[in-house]
C-alpha positions as CSV (number, residue, x, y, z in Angstrom):
1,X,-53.4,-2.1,7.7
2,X,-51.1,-5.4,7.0
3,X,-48.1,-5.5,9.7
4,X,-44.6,-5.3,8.3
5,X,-42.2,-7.4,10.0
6,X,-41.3,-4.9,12.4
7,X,-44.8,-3.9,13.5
8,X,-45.8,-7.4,14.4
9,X,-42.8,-7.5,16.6
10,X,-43.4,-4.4,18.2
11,X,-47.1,-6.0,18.8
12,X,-45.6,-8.9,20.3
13,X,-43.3,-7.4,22.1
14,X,-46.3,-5.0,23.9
15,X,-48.7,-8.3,23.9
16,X,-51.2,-7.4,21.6
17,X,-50.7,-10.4,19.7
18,X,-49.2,-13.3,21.3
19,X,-47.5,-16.2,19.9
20,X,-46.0,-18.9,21.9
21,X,-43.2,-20.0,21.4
22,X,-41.9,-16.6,19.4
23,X,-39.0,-17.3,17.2
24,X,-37.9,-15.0,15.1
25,X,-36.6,-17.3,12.4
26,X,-40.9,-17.6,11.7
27,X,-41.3,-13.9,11.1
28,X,-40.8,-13.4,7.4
29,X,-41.5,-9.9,5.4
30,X,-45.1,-9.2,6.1
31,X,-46.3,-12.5,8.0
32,X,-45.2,-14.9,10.4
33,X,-44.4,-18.6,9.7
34,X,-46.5,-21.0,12.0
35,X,-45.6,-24.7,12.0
36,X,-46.9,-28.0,12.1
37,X,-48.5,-29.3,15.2
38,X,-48.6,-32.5,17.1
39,X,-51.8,-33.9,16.1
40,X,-53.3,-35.0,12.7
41,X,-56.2,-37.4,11.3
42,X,-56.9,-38.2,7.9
43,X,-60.0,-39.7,6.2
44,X,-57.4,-42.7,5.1
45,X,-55.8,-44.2,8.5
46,X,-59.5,-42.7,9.8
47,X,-57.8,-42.3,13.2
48,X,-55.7,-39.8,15.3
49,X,-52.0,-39.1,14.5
50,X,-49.2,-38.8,16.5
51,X,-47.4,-36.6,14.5
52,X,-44.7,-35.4,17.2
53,X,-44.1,-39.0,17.7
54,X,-44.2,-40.2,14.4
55,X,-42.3,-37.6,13.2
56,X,-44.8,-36.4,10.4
57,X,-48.2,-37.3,8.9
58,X,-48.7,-38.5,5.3
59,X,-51.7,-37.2,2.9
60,X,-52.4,-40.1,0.4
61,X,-54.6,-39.1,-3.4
62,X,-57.6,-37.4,-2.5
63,X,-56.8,-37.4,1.5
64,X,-58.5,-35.0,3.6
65,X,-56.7,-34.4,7.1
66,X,-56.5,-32.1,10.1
67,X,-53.8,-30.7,11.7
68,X,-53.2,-28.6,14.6
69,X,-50.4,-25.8,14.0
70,X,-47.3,-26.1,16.8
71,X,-48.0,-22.2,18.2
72,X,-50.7,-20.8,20.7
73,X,-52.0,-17.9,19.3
74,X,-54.0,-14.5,21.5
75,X,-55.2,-11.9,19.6
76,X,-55.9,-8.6,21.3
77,X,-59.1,-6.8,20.4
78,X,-57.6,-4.8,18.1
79,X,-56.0,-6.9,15.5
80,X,-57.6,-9.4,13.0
81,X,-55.1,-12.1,11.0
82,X,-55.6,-13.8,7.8
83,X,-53.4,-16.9,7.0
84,X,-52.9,-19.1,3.6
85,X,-50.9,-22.4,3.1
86,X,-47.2,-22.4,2.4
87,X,-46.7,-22.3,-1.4
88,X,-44.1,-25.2,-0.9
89,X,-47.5,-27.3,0.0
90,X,-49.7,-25.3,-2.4
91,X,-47.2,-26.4,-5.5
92,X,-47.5,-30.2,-4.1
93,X,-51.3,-29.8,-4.6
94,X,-52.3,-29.4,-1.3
95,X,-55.2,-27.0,-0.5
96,X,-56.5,-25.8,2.8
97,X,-59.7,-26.2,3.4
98,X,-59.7,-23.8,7.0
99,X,-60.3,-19.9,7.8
100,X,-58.5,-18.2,6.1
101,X,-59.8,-15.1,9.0
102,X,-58.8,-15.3,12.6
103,X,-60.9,-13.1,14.6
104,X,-59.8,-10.5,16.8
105,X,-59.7,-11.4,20.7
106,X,-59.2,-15.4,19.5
107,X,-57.2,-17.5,21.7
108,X,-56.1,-20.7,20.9
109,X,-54.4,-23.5,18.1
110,X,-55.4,-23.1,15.1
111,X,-56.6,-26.2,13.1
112,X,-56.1,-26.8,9.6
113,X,-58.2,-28.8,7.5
114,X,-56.3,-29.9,4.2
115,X,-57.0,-32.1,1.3
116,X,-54.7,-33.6,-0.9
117,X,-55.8,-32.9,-4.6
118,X,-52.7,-34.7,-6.4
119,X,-52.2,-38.5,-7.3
120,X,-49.1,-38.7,-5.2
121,X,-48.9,-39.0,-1.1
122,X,-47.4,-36.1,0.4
123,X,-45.6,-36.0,3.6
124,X,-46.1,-33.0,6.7
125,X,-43.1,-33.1,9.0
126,X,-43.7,-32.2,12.6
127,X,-42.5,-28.5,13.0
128,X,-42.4,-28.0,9.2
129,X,-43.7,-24.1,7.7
130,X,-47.2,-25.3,7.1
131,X,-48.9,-22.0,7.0
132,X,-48.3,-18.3,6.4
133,X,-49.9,-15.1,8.8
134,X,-50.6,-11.4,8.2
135,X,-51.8,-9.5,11.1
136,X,-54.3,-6.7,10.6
137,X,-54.3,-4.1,13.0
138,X,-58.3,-2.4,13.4
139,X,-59.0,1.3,13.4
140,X,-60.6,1.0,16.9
141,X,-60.8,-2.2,19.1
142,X,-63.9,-4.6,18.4
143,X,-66.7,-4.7,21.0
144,X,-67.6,-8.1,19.9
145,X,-64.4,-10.2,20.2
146,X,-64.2,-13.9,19.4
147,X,-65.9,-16.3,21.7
148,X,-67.2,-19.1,19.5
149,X,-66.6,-22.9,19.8
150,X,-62.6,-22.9,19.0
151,X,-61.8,-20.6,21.7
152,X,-59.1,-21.7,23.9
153,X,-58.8,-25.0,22.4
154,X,-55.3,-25.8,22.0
155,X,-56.1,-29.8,20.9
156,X,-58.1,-31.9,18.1
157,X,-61.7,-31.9,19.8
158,X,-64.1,-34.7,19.6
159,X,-65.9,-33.6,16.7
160,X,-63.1,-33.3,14.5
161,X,-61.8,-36.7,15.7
162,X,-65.5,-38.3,15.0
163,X,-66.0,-36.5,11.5
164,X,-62.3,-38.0,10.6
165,X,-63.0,-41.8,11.9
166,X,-66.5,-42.3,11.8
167,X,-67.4,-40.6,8.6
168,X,-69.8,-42.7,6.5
169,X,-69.5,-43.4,2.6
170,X,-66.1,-43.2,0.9
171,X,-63.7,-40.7,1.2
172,X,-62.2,-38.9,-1.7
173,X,-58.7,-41.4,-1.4
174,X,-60.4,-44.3,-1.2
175,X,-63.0,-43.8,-4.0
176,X,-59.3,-43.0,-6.0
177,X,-58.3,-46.3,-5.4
178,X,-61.2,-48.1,-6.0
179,X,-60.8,-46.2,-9.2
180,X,-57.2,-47.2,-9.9
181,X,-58.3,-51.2,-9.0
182,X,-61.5,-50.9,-11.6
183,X,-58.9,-49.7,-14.1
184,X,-56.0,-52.3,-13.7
185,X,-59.2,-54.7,-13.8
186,X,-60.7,-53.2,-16.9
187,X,-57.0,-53.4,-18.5
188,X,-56.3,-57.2,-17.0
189,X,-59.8,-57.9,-18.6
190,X,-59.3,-55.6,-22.1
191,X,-55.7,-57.9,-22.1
192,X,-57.8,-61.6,-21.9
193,X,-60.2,-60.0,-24.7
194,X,-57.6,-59.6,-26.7
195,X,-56.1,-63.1,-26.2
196,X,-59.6,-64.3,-27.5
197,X,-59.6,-62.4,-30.3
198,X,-57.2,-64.7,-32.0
199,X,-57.5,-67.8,-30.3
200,X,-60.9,-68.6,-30.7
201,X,-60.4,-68.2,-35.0
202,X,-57.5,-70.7,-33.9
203,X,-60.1,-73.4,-32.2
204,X,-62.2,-73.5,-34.8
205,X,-60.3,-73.6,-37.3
206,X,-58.2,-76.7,-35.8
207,X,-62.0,-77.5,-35.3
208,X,-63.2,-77.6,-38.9
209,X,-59.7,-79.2,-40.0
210,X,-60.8,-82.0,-37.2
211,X,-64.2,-82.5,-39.1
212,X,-62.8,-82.2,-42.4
213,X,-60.2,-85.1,-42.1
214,X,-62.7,-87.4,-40.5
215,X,-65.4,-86.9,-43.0
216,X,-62.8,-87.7,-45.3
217,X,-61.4,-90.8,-43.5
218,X,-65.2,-92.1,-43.8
């Protein structure tokens, strides 16, 4: 069973799913708005972003980044949650590449992984609707609830840090670019090809007029 608006309240409000800092602003319809966080790193700046400092983080064509959400979440045993980007950042070509399930008895900041799939940069304020949850609420509670490696993290860990700056090969944005620089070279080179084209018939023919008038000087 989804949770209408009311319902996740009332779950709040009994702590059966906690989110911290509540605002009610966030809690939409069917799902609960939760924001942009203060950390980020992307395969193009290759290092960690201050994003509550900076005041945002900025996907370039073909980024991929991670972002931690702003809220703590804690999910009681009996309730599940699914979550999906914001359409705002869908229709901008953004796609996430994280969950979409978070399991029942999680505790914790979410990460989301997200690549940028358009050939413009786009920008993530700090605090910004970045991603959209429905809470499911189980027939009976789970005996087996979440305790795998992102419970009770609350921070970009090591390994997400490491994948993001130390990745070897070329990353999506920068194999676009070296794309985009072949391409203005091809066309710079396409361009002196052309310029050729008619000025070599012009050499030699100034060429055989040369030849011409001295043979018949002689």
């Amino acid at each position: 069973m989804i949770l209408a608006a009311q319902q996740i309240e009332q779950a709040y409000r009994q702590g059966d799913i906690v989110i911290d800092p509540w605002d009610e602003t966030q809690l939409q319809a069917a799902t609960y708005d939760l924001r942009v966080g203060a950390q980020g790193a992307t395969t193009s700046t290759k290092k960690l972003v201050d994003i509550a400092g900076q005041g945002f983080m900025t996907l370039t064509p073909g980024d991929f980044g991670v972002v931690t959400v702003f809220e703590t979440i804690k999910l009681s045993p009996r309730y599940a949650a699914r979550f999906g980007l914001r359409s705002k950042y869908a229709r901008k070509g953004l796609i996430a590449t994280t969950g979409p399930q978070i399991d029942p008895g999680f505790h914790g900041r979410l990460i989301i992984g997200l690549t940028n799939l358009t050939p413009k940069s786009v920008s993530i304020p700090y605090k910004d609707d970045l991603i959209s949850v429905e809470f499911h609420r189980l027939e009976e509670a789970t005996i087996k609830p979440y305790s795998g490696p992102y419970q009770n993290r609350f921070e970009l860990g090591p390994e997400e840090i490491e994948f993001i700056t130390q990745s070897e090969g070329m990353a999506l944005s920068e194999f676009i670019a070296s794309m985009r620089s072949l391409s203005a070279n091809v066309g710079q080179l396409a361009s002196e090809v052309k310029t050729l084209r008619w000025l070599i018939p012009l050499i030699v023919g100034v060429g055989i007029t040369i030849v011409a008038t001295i043979v018949a000087l002689k």
